[in-house]
N, C-alpha and C positions, 0 to 999 in steps of 0.2 A: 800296688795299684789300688786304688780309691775306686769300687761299686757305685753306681749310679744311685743309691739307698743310699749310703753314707755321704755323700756328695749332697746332695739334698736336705739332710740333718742339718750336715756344715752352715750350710747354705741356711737355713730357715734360721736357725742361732745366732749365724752373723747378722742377719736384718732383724731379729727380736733384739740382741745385745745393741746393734745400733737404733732402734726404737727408744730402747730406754737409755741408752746414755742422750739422747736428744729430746725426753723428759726431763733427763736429772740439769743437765746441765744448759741446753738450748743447744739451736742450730751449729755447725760449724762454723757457719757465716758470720753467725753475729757471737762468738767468741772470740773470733781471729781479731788479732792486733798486733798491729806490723812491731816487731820486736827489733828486729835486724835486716836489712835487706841487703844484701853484696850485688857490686856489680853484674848487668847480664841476668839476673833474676826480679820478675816482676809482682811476686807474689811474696807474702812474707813466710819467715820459719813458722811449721808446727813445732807443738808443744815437746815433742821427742827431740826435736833439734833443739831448741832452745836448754833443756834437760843436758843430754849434751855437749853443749859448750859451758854449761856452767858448773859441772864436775869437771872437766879440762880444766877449765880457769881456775877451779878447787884445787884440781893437783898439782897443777903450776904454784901454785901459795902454799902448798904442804896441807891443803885442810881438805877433808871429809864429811865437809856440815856443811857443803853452797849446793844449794839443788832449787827446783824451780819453786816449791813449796818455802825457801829461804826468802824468797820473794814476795810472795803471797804474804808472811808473817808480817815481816819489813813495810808492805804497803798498808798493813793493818795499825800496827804501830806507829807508821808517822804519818797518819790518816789522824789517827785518834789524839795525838800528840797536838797534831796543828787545828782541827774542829772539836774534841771532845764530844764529836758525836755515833757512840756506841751504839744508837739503836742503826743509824744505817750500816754498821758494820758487822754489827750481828745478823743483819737482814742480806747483805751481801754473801758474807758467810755462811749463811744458811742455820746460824747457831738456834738451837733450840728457848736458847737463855742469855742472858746478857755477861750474867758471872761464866758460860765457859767462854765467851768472846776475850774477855777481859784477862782470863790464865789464858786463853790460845794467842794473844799477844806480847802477855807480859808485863800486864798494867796489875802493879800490887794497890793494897790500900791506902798504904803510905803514900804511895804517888797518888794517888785522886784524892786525899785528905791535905797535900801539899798542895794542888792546883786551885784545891777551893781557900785556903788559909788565908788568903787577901781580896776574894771575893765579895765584892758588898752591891748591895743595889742602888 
């Protein structure tokens, strides 16, 4: 049985932890993006769904490396791929620097030393 003191703790921890994840990352509102919507449902999956379905779809394929963060990398990568613009993906990212943007993708030197090879002005 849960005291009305302890109750209250809970309670004041869960609106300071939802305070600041709505610092770190912004409202729920304006993170939501309709991912998947199935019939009969008007609202799109949160993020734990989506999480989810994409370790099923991992174990369906034998693999252990598709998770929601597989995605996040992936849209960094072919973000960067198709604009070569690093700085807004380190600013999306939240990265401190642009070199750990660049290893948190997977852009070596050789590939940005190859992109520029036939660039002239």
């Amino acid at each position: 049985m849960i005291s009305e003191g302890n109750h209250e703790r809970k309670e004041r921890a869960a609106v300071a932890n939802g305070e600041r994840n709505r610092r770190l990352y912004g409202s729920y509102e304006r993170r939501r993006v309709l991912v998947y919507k199935s019939e009969g449902y008007k609202s799109p999956i949160i993020p734990t769904q989506a999480y989810r379905a994409l370790v099923k779809a991992g174990d369906v394929l034998g693999r252990d490396d598709i998770s929601t963060h597989t995605m996040r990398k992936t849209f960094g990568y072919a973000y960067y791929r198709r604009t070569k613009d690093l700085a807004f993906l380190q600013n999306i990212f939240n990265h401190s620097a642009s070199s750990i943007t660049k290893r948190y993708i997977g852009i070596t030197q050789e590939e940005i030393d190859e992109t520029l090879k036939d660039f002239s002005l």
